[in-house]
N, C-alpha and C positions, 0 to 999 in steps of 0.2 A: 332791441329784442322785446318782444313779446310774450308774455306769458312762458317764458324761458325757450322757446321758437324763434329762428329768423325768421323775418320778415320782409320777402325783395320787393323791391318796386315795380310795378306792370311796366315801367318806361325804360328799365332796363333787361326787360327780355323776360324775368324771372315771374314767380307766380309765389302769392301769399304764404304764406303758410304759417297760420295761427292755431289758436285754441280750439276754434270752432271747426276747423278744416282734422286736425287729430279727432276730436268727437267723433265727426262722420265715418273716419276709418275706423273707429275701434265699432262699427258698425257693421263692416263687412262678411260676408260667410268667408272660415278658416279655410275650404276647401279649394273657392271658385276666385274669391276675392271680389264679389260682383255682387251678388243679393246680398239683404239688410237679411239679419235674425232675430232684430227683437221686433215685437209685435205691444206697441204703447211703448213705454217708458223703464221697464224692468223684468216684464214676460217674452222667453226666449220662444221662436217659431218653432213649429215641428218639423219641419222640413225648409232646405235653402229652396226658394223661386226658381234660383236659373241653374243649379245641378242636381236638383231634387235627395242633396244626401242628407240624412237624419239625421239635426239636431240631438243629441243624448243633452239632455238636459238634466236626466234623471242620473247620469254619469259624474255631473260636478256635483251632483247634492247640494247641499248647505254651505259650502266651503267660503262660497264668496258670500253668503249674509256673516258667515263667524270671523272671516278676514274684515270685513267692513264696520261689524260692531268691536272687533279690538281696535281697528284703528282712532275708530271713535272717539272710545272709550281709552287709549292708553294715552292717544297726541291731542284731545279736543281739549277733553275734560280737566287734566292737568291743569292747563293755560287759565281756563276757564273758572279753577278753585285760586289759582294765583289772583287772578284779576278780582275776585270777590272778596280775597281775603285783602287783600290792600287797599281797593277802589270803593268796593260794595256797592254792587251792582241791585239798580231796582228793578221792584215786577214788572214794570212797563217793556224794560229792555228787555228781561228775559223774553215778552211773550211776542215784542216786535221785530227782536231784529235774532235773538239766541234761538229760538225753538226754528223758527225759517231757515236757519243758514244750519239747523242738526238733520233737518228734514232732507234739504238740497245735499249737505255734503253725502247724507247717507243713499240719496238716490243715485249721484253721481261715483261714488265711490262704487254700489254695488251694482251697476251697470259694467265698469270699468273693470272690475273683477268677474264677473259672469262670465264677459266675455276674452278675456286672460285667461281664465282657466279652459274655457270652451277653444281658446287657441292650443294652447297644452296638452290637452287632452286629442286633440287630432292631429300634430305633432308626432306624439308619443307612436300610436294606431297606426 
């Protein structure tokens, strides 16, 4: 297992499926299954490519930045006062390896939520 994904081997017929293969899908338009919707790293498109339906972007709101700073904020930080209060952790580590992996989780987090809601929401419609 990978990244909690099986993982088949090409020489038995099967086809990968890892972490990186999930990312690409939570890529897809809700409608078509076929066009991308973000446009860069965490700006959702106006419109799918290949069904031309309207992205409402303005329909999830904030939902997924306030999902992604409580996660943050309730499961990072916790760990993160543990290990300081026992370990004490220095400034170098905060600024080399902590602030890069609050940045990353929060990009990946509100990517993955964007587009969970933007599934939800055309779902529901």
């Amino acid at each position: 297992m990978l990244f909690g994904c099986f993982c088949f081997s090409l020489f038995t017929g099967g086809e990968e499926v890892n972490f990186i293969n999930i990312l690409k899908y939570l890529n897809r338009c809700p409608n078509c299954k076929q066009g991308s919707i973000f446009k860069g790293l965490i700006k959702l498109k106006n419109y799918c490519c290949n069904c031309n339906t309207k992205l409402n972007s303005e329909k999830i709101g904030d939902s997924a930045s306030w999902v992604t700073t409580s996660l943050i904020c309730f499961i990072f930080l916790p760990i993160l006062f543990i290990f300081e209060i026992n370990i004490g952790i220095s400034y170098k580590t905060y600024i080399t390896i902590i602030l890069p992996l609050l940045v990353f989780l929060s990009i990946i987090f509100l990517r993955i939520f964007k587009y969970l809601l933007l599934k939800k929401y055309y779902e529901v419609e």
